[in-house]
N, C-alpha and C positions, 0 to 999 in steps of 0.2 A: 734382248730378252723377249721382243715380242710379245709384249703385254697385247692383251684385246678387251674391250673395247675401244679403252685410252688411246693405242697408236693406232695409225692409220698402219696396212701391213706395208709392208715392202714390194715394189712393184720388183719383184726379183726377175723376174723373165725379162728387164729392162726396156720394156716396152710402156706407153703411154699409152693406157685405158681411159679413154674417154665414157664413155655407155657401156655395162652389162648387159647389151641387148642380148633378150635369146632368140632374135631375129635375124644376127646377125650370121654372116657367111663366114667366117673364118677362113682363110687361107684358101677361099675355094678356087679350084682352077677359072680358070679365064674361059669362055664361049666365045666361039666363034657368030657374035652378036652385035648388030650396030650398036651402038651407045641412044638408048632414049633420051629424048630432051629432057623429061624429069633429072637425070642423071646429070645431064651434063650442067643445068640449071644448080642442082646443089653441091655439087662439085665447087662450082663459081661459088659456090656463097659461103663454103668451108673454109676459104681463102681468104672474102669480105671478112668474114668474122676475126679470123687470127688477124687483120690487118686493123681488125676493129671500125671496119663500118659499115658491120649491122650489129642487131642484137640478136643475141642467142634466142630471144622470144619468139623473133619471127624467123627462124629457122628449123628452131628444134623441135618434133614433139611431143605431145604431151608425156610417153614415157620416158625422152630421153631428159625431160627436162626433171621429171619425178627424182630420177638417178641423179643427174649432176647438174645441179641448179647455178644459175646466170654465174653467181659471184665465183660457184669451185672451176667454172667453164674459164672464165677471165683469167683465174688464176694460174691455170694449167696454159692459158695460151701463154700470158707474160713468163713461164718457164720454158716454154720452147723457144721464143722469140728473144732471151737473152740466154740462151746457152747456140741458137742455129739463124740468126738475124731474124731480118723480115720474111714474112711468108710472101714471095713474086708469085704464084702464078700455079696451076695445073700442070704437072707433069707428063699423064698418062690417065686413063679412065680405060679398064678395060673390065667391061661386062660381065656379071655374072648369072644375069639375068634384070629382066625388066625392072626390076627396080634393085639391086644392089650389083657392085661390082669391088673390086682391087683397083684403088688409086693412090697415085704417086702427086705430093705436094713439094714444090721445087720453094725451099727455102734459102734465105742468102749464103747461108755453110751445111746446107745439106740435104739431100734429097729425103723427105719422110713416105713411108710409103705405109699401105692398111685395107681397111676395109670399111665399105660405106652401103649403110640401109636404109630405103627410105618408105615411107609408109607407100600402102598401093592405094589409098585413095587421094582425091583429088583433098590439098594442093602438096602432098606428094611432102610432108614435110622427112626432116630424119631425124628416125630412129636409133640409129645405131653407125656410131663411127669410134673407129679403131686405131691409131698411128702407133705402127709395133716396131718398127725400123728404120731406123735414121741412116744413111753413109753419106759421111760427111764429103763436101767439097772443099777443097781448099783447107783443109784443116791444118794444124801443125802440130808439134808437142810442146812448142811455145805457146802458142795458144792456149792450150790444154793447160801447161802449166800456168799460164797469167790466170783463167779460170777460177783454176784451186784456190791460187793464192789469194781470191778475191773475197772465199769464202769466210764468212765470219768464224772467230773460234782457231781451232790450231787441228792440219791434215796430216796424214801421213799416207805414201804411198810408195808402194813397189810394184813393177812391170818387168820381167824379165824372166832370164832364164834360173830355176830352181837349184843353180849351182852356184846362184852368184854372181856369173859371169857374167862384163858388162848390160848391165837394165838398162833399157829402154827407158823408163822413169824413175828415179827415187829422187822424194822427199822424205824426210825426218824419218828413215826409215828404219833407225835405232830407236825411239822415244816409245816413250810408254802410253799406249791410248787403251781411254776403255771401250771394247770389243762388246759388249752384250751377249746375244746367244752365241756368237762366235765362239764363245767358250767351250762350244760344246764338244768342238774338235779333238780337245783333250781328252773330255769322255770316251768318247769314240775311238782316240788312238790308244788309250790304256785297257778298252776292252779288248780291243785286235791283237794285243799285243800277247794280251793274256791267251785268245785263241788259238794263237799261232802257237803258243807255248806247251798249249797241252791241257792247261789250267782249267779254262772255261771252253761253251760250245756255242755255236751261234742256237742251235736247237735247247737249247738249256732252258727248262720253263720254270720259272717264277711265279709266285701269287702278289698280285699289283697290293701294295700296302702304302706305298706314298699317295698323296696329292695336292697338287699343286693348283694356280691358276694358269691359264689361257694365257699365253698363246697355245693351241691343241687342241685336241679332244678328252685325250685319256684321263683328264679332271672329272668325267661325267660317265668312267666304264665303272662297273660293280666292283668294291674293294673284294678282292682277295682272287678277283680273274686272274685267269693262269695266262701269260703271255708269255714268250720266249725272246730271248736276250736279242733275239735278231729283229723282231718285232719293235720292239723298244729303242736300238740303234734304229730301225729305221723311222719310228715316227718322231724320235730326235733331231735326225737331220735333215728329212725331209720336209716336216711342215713345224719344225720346231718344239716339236710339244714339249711341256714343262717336267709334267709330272712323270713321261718316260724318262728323261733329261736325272729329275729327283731321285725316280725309283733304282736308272742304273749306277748314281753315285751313292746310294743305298747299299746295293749289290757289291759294286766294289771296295767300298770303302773309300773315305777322303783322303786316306794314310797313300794308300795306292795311285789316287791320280795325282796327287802333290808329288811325289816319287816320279812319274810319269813326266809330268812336269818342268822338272828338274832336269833328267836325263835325255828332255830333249832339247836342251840349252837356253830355255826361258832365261832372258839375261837379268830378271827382277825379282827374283823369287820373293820378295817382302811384299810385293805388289798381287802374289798369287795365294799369298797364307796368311789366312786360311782360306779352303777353296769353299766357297760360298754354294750353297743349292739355293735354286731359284726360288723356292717357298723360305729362304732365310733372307734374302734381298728385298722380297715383299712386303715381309714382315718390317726388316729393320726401314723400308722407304714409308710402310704404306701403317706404321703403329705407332707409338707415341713417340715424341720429336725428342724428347731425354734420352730414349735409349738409343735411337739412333746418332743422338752428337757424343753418349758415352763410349759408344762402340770407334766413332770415325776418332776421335782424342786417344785410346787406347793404343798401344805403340807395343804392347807383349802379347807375339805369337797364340802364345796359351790361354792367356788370359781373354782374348777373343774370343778363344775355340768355348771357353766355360762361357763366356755373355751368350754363344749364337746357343747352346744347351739350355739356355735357362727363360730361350723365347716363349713365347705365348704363342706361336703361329695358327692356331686354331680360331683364335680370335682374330684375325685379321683378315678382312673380305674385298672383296671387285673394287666393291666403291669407296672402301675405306685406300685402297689403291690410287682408284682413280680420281679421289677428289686431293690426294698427297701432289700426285701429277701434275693437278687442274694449271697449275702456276709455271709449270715448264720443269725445268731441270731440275732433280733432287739428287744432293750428295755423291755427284760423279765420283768421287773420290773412293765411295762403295759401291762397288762393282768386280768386273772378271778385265784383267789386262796382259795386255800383250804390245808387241812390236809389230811392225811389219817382217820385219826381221828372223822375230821369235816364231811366227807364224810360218814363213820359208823355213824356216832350222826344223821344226815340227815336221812337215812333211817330210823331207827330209830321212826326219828320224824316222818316219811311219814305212818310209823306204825300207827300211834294213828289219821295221821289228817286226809289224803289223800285217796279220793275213790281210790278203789280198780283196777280201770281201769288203771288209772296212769303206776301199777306193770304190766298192758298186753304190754301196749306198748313198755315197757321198753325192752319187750320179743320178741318183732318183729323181731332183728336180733340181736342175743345171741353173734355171733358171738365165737364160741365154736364150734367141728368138733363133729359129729354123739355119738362118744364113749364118750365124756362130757358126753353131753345132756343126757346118759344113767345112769351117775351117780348122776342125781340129775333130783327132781320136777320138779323145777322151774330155770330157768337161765333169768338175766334181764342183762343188759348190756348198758355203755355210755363209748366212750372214746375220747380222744381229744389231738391235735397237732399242733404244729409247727416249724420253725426253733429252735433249742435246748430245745422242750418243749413235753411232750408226758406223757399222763396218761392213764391206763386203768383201770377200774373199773365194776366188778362184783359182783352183788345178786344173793344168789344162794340159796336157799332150798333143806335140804337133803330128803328123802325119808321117815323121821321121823318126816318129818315140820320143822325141827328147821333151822333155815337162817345163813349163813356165808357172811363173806365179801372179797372179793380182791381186794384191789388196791396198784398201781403200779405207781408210779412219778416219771421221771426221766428228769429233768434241768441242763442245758449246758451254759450258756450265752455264751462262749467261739467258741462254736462248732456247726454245725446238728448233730442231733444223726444219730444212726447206731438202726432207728426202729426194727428192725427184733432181734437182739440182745432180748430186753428186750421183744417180742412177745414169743421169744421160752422160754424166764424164765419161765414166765407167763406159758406156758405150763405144763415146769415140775413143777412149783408147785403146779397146780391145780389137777396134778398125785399122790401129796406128802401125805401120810395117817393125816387122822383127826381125 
């Protein structure tokens, strides 16, 4: 669901942001440049650090430390050093100028590589560092799998090819997880499908009348702005928004994605009815605790459908959200769910029904680092969160045409996860041979 400010977002591009810097080089190419001592001095101390003997204080500074202070610094290292061992040593430093360049930090299962800024005055501290891409050394899918398994709560995953055909990885990859914005898939494939049919258009303009909360923007456009169905799919899939999310099961009707649903072999349908809009999940997480244990006790289709009718959701705000959250997990049990499974059949179905535009938007933000995206077509992308709820899910076409699938579920009722965790899984399996 991608609530904000509550959740932290999802490092989807599956890279490790350390600093926002806007100093920083980004993917800049390499110069033909020696290495300044500056450089190679905090190069050295990138490595002290994740090995933990220096402190972030006297490394970093002042605004990288504004951004990500000592304790979220530690935090992020103890996630790299238990998913890629110890940090050994400098890989490579190559120049991008006098004070930043692209360097490679050689971990015990994997090379990390990035970008590094350091202030230009003296003592040259940094600014701005980057670690965007890991390839694993020595890895396995044993590994991979003892990993998963280690994670608290109950995963599910699928790796393979979109037919079925022996996966690369499956876990629990019948069981029912809750997905969060992942759900949104469905919206998206019951509008395509309506497109392709003749019914709707992607040009088709609307007056915005829903709104929802954040994650997005379009909670903050003018009600009654004219936006078109294409618009709305895409700032659904691409940066999640809610209230386009809202406004096109509006448009469509709940009747219609439930339908949608179904006929593409959701193997739980009791788990998908009624189909919840985002401003009704808020409501029932983030308003009073009666109605949401009346609603989670309720066991008749119908008689849900008349409780989520008779919300208040206007009453219900940010904070009244986020202070529900403050405690970690609420009511997974209400939410959007799926299979890994359900999610392969889905595509699938999107195969046979769904114009084809559906598949671009999906592609808007892959959320994949450069060297992915070099090993495949096509990358389409949806993922979704909350307290103790997190899925990520990838279409990918290889360079033969033929389509795979990744998705990744991992549920907590217990706990938050520890997102970044199950991001850099996600990594090394998408490295792992097919």
């Amino acid at each position: 669901m991608h609530y904000a400010p509550m959740l932290r977002k999802l490092a989807l591009a599956l890279s490790l942001l350390l600093v926002p810097s806007s100093i920083m080089a980004q993917d800049a190419p390499a110069r033909e440049t020696a290495v300044s001592e500056p450089l190679k001095t905090r190069a050295q101390d990138v490595v002290a650090l994740l090995k933990e003997e220096k402190a972030p204080e006297d490394v970093f500074g002042p605004q990288f430390l504004a951004s990500v202070p000592p304790a979220q610094f530690n935090a992020v290292t103890q996630q790299l050093t238990s998913q890629f061992g110890a940090a050994i040593g400098v890989e490579n430093i190559e120049p991008t100028g006098e004070f930043t360049a692209n360097i490679a930090i050689r971990f015990e299962k994997a090379i990390g590589q990035g970008t590094l800024a350091l202030s230009a005055t003296e003592p040259h501290k940094i600014e701005g560092l980057l670690l965007r891409q890991f390839d694993a050394i020595d890895d396995s899918l044993a590994k991979i799998e003892a990993d998963l398994a280690a994670l608290p709560g109950e995963v599910g995953v699928y790796y393979g090819p979109i037919s079925g055909d022996a996966p690369v990885l499956s876990i629990n990859p019948e069981r029912q997880f809750a997905i969060g914005s992942t759900f949104k898939l469905y919206v998206l494939a019951a509008l395509a499908e309506d497109v392709a049919a003749g019914k709707r258009s992607w040009n088709e303009v609307i007056p915005l009348s829903q709104r929802s909360l954040p994650s997005g923007m379009m909670q903050d456009w003018p009600q009654g702005a004219p936006v078109t169905l294409q618009t709305l799919a895409s700032m659904m899939i691409s940066i999640s928004d809610n209230t386009a999310t809202d406004e096109l099961i509006n448009a469509l009707g709940r009747e219609r994605i439930a339908k949608l649903v179904a006929e593409s072999g959701h193997s739980d349908l009791s788990k998908a009815n009624p189909f919840l809009t985002t401003r009704e999940l808020f409501t029932l997480k983030g308003g009073a605790p009666a109605v949401l244990e009346a609603y989670r006790t309720e066991t008749d289709a119908q008689r849900k459908l008349q409780m989520l009718s008779e919300l208040d959701s206007a009453s219900v705000s940010a904070n009244d959200v986020n202070s529900a959250f403050a405690g970690g997990p609420v009511a997974l049990d209400v939410e959007w769910f799926a299979s890994a499974n359900d999610l392969r059949k889905l595509f699938l179905h999107m195969n046979e029904v769904a114009d084809d535009n559906a598949f671009a938007i999906m592609g808007i933000n892959p959320s994949v680092q450069s060297s992915v995206r070099a090993d495949w077509a096509y990358i389409g992308y949806k993922g979704g969160s909350e307290p103790g709820v997190l899925n990520l899910t990838w279409l990918l076409t290889d360079q033969s045409g033929n389509q795979h699938i990744l998705v990744l579920s991992w549920n907590n009722p217990d706990a938050a996860l520890d997102n970044t965790a199950l991001e850099l899984i996600a990594q090394r399996i998408l490295a792992l041979p097919r």
